[in-house]
N, C-alpha and C positions, 0 to 999 in steps of 0.2 A: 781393501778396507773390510778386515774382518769375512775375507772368502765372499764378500756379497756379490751377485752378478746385477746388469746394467736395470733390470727389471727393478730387482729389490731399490736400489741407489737412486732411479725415477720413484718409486712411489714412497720411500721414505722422504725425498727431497719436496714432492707433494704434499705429502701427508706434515711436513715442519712447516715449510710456509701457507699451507689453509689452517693449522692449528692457530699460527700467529692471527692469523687476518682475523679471524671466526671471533674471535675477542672484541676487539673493536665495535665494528656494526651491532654484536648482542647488546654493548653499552650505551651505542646511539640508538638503539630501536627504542630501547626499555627509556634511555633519559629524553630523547625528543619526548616521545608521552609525557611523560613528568614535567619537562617544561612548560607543555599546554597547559595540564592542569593546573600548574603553580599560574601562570599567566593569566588564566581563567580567574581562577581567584582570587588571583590581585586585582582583578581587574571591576569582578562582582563587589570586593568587599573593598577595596581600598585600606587593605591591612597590609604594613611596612614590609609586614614577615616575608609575607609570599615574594613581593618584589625583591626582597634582599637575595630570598634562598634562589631564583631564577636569576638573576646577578652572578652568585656562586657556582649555579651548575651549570649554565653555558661556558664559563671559562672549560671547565672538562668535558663539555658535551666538543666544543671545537677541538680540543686538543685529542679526542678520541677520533673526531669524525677525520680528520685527516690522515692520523696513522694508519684509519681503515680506506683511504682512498688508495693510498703508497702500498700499503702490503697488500690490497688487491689487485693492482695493478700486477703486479711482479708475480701474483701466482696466475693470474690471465694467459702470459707468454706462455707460461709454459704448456699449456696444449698444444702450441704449433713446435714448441722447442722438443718437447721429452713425449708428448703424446700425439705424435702425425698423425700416425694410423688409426689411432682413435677419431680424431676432426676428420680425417677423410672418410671414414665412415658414417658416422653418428653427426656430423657438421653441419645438414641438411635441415637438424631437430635444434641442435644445441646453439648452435650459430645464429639464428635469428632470437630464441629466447632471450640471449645474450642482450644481442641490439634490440630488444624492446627493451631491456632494463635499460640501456644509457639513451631512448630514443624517449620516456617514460619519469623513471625515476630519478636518475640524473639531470636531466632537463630541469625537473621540477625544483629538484634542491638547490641546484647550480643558479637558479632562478631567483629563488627565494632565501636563501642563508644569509647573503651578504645583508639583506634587509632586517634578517632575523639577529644576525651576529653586531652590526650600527648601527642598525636604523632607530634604537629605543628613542631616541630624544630628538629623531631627525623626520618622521614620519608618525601618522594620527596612530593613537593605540589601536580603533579598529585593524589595520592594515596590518601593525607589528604582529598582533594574533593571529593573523590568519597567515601570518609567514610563516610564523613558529610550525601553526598548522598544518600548513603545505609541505616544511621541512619533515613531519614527524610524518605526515602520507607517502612522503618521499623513501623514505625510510622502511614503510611495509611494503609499498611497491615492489622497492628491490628486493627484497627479501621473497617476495612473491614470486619472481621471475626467476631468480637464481633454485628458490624449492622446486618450480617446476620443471625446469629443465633435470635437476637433481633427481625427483618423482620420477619423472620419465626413462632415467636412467634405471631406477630400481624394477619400473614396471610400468616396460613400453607399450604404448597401445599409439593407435592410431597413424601409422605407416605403413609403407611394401620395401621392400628390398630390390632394390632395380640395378643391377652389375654392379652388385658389392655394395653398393651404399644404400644406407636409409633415405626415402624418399616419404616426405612425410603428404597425406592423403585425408587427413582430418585435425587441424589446429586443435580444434577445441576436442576433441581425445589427448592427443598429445598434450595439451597444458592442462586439463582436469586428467588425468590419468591415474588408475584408482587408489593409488598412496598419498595423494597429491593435499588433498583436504586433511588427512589425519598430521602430515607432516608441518604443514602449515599454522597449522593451530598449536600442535607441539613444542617450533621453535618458538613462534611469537610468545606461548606462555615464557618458554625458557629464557625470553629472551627480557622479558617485564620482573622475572624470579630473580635474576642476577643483577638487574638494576635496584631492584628491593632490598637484594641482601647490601648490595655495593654503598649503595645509600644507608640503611642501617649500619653497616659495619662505620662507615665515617661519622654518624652521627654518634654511636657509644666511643669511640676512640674519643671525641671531643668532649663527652660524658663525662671520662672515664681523665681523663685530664683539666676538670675543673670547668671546663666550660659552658655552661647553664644557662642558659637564655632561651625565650620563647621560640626564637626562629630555627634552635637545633633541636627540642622537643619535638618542634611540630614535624621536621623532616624527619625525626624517629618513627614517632608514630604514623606518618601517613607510610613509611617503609613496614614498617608491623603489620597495619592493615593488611596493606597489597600481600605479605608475605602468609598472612592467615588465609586471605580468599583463594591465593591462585596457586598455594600449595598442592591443597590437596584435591585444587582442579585439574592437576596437572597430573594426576594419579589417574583420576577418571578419562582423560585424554589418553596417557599413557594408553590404559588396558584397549580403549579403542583401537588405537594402532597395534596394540599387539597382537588384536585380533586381526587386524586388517593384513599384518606382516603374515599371522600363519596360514590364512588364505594363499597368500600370492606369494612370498620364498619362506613356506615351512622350512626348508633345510638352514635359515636365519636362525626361526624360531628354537629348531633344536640345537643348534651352538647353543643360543642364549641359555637354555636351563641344561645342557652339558647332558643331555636325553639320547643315548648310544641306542639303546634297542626299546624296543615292544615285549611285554611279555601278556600271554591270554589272560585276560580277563581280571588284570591290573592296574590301576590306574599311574597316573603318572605323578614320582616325586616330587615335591620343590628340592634342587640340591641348592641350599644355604651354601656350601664350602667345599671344594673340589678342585684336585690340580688335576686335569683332562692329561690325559695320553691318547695324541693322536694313531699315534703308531700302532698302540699293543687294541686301541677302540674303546678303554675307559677312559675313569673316573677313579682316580689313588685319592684315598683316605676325603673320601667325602660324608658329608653329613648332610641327610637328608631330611623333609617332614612329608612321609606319606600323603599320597592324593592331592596335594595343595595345588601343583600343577596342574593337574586335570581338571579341581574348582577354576583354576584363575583363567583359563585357556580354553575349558569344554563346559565350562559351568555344571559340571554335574561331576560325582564321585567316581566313577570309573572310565569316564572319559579317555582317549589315546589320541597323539598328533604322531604325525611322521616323526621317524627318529632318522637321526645320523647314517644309519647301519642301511636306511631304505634308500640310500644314493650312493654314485658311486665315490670312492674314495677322493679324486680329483676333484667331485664338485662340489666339496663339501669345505666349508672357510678355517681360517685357522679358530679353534674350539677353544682353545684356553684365553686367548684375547676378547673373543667376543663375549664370553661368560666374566671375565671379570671387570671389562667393562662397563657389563650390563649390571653386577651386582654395583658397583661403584658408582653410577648414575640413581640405580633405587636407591640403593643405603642413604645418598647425602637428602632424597629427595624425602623420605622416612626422617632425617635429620629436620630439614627446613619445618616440615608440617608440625612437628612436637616444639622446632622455636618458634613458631607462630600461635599454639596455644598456652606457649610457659609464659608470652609476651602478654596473650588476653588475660593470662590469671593474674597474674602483678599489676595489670591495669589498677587494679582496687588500688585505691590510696593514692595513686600516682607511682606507686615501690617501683613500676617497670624502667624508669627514669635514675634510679637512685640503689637499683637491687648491682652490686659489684658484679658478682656470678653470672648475672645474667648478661650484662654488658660488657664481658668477657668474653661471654659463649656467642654473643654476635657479633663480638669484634674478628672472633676464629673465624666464626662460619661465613664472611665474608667475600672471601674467595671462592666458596663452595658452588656460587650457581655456576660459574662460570668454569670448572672445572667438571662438574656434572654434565654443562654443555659440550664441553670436551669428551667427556667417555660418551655419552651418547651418539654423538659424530661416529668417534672411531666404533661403536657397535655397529651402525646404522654401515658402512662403509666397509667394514673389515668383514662385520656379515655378508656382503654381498659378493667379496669373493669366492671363485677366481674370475668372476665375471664384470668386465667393465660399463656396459648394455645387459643387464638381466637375463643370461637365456640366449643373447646376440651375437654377443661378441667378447671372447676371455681377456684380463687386464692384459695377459702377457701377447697377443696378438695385435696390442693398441699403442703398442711403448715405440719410437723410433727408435731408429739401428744405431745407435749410440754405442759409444765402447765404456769401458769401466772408468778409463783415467780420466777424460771431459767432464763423467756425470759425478766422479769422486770431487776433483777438485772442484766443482761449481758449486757443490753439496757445501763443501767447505766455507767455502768463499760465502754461500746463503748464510750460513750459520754466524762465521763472526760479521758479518756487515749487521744481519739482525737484531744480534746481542750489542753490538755498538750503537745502533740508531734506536731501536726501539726502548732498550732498556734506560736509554736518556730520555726520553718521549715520560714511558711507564713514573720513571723516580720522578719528574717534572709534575705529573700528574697527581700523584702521590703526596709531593712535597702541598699542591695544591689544596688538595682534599686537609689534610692536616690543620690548614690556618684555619679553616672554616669560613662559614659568612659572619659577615661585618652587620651588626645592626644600626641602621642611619634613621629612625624614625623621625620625619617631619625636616628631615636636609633636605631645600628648599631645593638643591640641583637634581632632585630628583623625585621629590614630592608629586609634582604633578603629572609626573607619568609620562608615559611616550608622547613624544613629538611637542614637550612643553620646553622643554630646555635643548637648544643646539648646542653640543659641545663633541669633541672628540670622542668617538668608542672602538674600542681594540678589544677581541674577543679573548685573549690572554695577557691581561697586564696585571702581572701577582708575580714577577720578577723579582722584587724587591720589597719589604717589610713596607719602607718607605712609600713606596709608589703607591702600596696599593691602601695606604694610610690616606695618601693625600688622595687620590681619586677613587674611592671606595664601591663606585656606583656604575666605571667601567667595564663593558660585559664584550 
């Protein structure tokens, strides 16, 4: 397959199904929140709107939350399948992280969803809230558990090494470990940015096709908002970590700005555009803006980081991936911040509802959080090679002894089962988001809120035009 050996065929096979999975969870992080809030406010205000649009968005908060159960699972095996060596090493750290998220987060959802996804009309509104709530804690937990273990991987701290394997000696280094907080904060924005854009994009599509009612303004604009605040908070998170990165794997940080050498008493480029040569140690036909990297990185004009050229050849990550990665995560995130203020300026008059251009450009930029979350991953990740443990242990030491043809055809076999199940999942979801919400103001079956009406609730019944005509209020 393409000359690749059994190394490349594992971590490509890795690197497809965590890209699939990683989707999912960032749409249940970001919409569990939004459920609260909307629940919240239905609940303070007793306005139709919010109960409708929470109606509407737990059919796809379910239908994400379990494609992200399925394609979690299935990349799980594969540390004992493709990466032995890796879990008998590092298994000591990574292995209980694990099971505190299913002893943890799991627990709690697994607990609470069922109440969250039927219980509206079956149970007091107090109780349905705090399920939502549980579910949406449930939610950062895991995300919690999964960073740290993750953190820990980029920069270990609090182990010994005891005949080959990590033997961990301080929990709490090991789970606060010093990437650990800037990572955290990072995905949770990213993971709130792509539920803003996700939610904006469906709400100008139903714009943008005649559909006008209060209950899709208001999920516009509370997507606008969020996309105003946590824009260009995620800029300022951003630079934190990337300070925090070039402390602890400079040799990350100079992939990312494609920084081959030092020169005396020079500061360091931004290169905006650059196709890296590993081999020959540049940078072909790039374009740079003097010193910019040395402000953004050393805070002062002549500032210098490690470059590329101060490691050895080997330990140094693939440069042209991690560099265009990284411009491809800032570019969309420079994107987001300028539609979050082209949104406040049309505010005037209401135009931001009614402007074509603009509910266009966030009908595009829809996909963008989540693909931004995507090149971040692969920076965060491809930067850390060839190392699987930071400094510990190299990927190619950690793969098991697998031959080419098992790990080709199972690659295979990932591929089209995924594109068959999930991509029926995705259009289902899709087709979902499209109909929009229904507004039912003052329908008595549902007027009075949780736990006043017992009737059947199914967390995706929008099968049919029909169906979801006559039961409008099943969530």
């Amino acid at each position: 397959m393409l000359d690749l050996s059994a190394l490349d065929l594992a971590r490509i096979q890795f690197a497809f199904t965590i890209s699939f999975h990683i989707i999912f969870p960032a749409i249940t992080i970001g919409m569990a929140a939004y459920l609260v809030v909307l629940e919240g406010l239905w609940l303070y205000t007793r306005q139709t709107l919010y109960r409708d649009l929470y109606h509407f968005w737990v059919k796809i908060f379910a239908l994400n939350f379990g494609m992200g159960v399925v394609s979690g699972l299935v990349m799980a095996y594969q540390f004992g399948t493709n990466w032995s060596f890796f879990s008998d090493f590092a298994g000591g750290v990574t292995g209980p992280l694990l099971t505190y998220e299913v002893l943890t987060a799991f627990f709690l959802e697994a607990g609470f969803l069922g109440v969250m996804l039927f219980g509206w009309n079956r149970v007091a509104p107090g109780l349905h809230f705090v399920s939502t709530v549980m579910v949406a804690l449930g939610t950062l937990i895991s995300m919690t558990w999964i960073l740290a273990s993750n953190s820990w991987m980029q920069t270990p701290t609090g182990f010994e090494i005891v005949d080959g394997r990590v033997v961990p000696v301080d929990w709490l280094a090991v789970i606060f470990s010093p990437s650990f907080p800037y990572r955290l904060v990072h995905m949770a924005i990213a993971a709130f940015l792509s539920n803003a854009l996700f939610v904006g994009a469906s709400a100008a599509w139903l714009l943008l096709r005649g559909r006008d009612n209060p209950a899709i303004r208001t999920m516009f604009s509370m997507a606008l908002w969020m996309l105003l605040i946590v824009a260009p908070l995620q800029a300022v998170v951003g630079d934190f970590h990337g300070l925090n990165t070039l402390e602890h794997q400079p040799v990350k940080v100079a992939a990312m700005e494609g920084h081959w050498e030092n020169h005396p008493g020079e500061g360091v480029p931004m290169v905006l555009f650059a196709l890296p040569d590993q081999e020959a140690e540049t940078n072909r036909f790039a374009v740079t803006i003097p010193h910019l990297a040395s402000l953004i990185l050393t805070h002062s004009w002549d500032g210098q980081i490690p470059s590329l050229k101060d490691f050895p050849a080997e330990d140094r990550p693939p440069v042209a991936v991690v560099l265009w990665s990284f411009r491809i995560m800032v570019g969309l995130g420079v994107l987001m911040s300028l539609l979050g203020f082209w949104g406040l300026w049309l505010r005037r008059g209401g135009e931001v509802y009614r402007s074509p251009n603009f509910l266009r450009a966030m009908l595009w930029m829809g996909p963008t959080g989540l693909v931004a979350l995507l090149a971040g991953w692969v920076t965060t990740e491809v930067g850390r090679q060839p190392w699987a443990v930071y400094g510990l242990q190299r990927t190619a030491e950690g793969v098991s002894g697998h031959g080419v043809q098992p790990l080709t055809i199972s690659l295979a076999l990932f591929v089209l089962v995924y594109f068959a199940v999930f991509s029926v999942g995705i259009a289902y979801m899709l087709r979902l988001v499209a109909r929009g919400p229904v507004m039912h103001e003052g329908d008595t079956a549902v007027s009075g809120g949780p736990g006043h009406e017992r009737q059947q609730m199914r967390p995706i019944s929008a099968a049919t035009d029909d169906e979801a005509d006559a039961a409008p209020t099943r969530s």
